[in-house]
C-alpha positions in Angstrom: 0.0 0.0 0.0 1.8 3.1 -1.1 0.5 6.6 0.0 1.5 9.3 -3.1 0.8 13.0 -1.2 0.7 15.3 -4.2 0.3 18.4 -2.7 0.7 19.4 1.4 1.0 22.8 2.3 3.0 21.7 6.0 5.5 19.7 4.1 5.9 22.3 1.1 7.2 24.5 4.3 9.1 21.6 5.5 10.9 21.0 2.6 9.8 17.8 1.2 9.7 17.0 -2.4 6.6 16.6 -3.8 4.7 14.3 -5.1 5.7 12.4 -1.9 5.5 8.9 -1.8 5.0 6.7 1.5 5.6 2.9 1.5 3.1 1.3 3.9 2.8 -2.3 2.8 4.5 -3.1 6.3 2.0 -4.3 8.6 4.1 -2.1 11.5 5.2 0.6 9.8 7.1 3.5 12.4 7.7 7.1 11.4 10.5 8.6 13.1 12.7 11.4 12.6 14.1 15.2 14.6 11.2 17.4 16.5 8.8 19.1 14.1 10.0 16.9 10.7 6.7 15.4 9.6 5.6 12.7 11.6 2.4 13.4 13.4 1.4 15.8 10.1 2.2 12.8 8.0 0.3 10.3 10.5 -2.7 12.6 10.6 -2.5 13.0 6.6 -2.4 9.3 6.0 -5.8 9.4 8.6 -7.5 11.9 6.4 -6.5 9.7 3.3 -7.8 6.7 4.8 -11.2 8.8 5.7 -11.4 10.4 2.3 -10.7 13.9 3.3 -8.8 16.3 1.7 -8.3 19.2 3.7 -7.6 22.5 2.0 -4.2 22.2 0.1 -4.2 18.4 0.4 -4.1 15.8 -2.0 -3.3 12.5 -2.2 -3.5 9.3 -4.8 -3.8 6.2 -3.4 -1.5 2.6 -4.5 -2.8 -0.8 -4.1 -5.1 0.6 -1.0 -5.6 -1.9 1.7 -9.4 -0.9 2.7 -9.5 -1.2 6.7 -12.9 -1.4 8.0 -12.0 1.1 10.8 -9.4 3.5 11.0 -8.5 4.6 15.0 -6.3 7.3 15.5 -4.6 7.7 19.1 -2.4 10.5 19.8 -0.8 9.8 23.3 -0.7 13.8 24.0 -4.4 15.2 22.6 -6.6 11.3 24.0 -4.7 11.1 27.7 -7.9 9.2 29.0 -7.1 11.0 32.5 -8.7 14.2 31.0 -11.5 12.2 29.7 -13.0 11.0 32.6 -16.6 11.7 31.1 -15.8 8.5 28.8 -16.2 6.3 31.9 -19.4 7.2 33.6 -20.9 3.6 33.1 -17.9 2.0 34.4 -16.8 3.7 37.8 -14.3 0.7 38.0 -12.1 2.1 35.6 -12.7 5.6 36.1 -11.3 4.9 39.7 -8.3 3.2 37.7 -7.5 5.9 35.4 -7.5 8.7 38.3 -5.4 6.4 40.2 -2.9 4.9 37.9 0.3 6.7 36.8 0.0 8.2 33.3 2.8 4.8 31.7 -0.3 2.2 33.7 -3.2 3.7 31.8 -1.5 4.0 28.7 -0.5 0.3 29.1 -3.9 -0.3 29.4 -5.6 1.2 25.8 -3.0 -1.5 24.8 -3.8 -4.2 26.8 -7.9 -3.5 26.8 -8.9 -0.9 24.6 -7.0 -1.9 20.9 -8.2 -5.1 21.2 -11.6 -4.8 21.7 -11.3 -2.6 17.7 -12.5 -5.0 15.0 -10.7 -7.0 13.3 -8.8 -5.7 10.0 -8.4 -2.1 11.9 -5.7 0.3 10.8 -4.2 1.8 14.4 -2.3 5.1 13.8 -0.4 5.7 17.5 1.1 9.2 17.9 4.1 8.9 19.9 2.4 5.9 22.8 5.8 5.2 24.5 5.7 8.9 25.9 5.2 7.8 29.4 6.8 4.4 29.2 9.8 3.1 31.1 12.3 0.9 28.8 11.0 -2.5 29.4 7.2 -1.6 29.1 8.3 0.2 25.5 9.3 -3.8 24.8 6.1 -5.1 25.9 4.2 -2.7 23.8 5.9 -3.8 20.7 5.1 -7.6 21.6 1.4 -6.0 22.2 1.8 -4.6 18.6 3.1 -7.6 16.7 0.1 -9.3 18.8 -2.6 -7.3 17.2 -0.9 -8.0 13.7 -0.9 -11.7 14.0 -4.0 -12.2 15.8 -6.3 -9.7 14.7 -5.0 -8.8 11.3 -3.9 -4.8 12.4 -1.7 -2.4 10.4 -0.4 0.0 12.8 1.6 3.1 11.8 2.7 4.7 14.7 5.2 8.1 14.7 8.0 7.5 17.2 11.3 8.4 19.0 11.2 5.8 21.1 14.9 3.6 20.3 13.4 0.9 21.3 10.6 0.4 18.4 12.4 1.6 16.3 15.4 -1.2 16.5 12.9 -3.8 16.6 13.4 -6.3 14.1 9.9 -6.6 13.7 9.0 -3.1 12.4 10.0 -0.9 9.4 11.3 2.0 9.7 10.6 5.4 7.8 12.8 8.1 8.8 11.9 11.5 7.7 15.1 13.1 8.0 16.4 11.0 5.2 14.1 12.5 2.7 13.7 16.3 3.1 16.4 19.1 3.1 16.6 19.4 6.8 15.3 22.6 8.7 18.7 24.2 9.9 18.0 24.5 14.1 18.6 27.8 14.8 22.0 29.2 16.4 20.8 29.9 19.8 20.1 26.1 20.4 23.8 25.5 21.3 25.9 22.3 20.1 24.4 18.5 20.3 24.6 17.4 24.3 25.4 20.9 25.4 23.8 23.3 28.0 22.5 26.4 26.6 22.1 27.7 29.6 24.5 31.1 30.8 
């Protein structure tokens, strides 16, 4: 499944060549790359694609299209389930859980409970889900991944930093920086590993 973006008015800013094309025949495909490259624009463009929408100054062709009965879109930051305690007025159980837990326990659980329960078939677009995850429970997720893959016939695209997906020999890896002419960080930022501060 190849995603052609013909037109973006974000990544005309950022650099990239257009048309754009996106390989996403990988049933775990990861999108990583520096702070403000692409990914969550691309992630969110490849959501509208999937929906049909073509926001103003977007378009898009589609290559051998997979056609996934649902299309769920979680970004980690914007869907923190701790400021949506509304969503679980029917079940005080885990609205006690998600005002308890620590913010790496209730993301654990959307994988272990709430992906699951999406049908069959579903494409899962994750925006950054390791954000509050140690080290080891970044490798359980990805065994959580490859688990909705094999068992319930998921693609998942999800944009990342996280070392730990992206070394996994089970995912493929689509690294923005390799395909646009850089933004130049600005001066002030000091070197690589150094303070900035005076």
């Amino acid at each position: 499944m190849f995603l052609k973006i013909l037109s973006h008015p974000i990544f005309l800013n950022l650099n990239f060549h257009m048309p754009m094309v996106v390989d996403l025949t990988h049933p775990l495909v990861l999108l990583t790359g520096e702070n403000g490259c692409g990914k969550s624009t691309l992630l969110h463009s490849i959501y509208y694609a999937m929906q049909g929408e073509e926001p103003d100054g977007y378009a898009y062709r589609w290559e051998n299209k997979v056609e996934a009965p649902k299309v769920f879109l979680f970004d980690a930051e914007q869907h923190n389930p701790r400021m949506h305690l509304e969503l679980f007025e029917n079940n005080p159980q885990m609205r006690e859980f998600v005002q308890m837990a620590s913010h790496g326990q209730v993301m654990l659980s959307m994988f272990r409970e709430t992906f699951p329960s999406l049908p069959d078939g579903t494409l899962l677009l994750l925006d950054e889900p390791e954000m509050a995850l140690s080290v080891s429970n970044q490798k359980r997720i990805v065994k959580m991944l490859m688990e909705l893959v094999d068992q319930k016939k998921f693609r998942v695209i999800c944009a990342t930093h996280s070392q730990v997906l992206i070394d996994a020999p089970e995912t493929y890896v689509i690294n923005l920086d390799r395909h646009i002419n850089r933004n130049v960080l600005p001066p002030d930022m000091g070197v690589e590993g150094s303070s900035t501060i005076q």
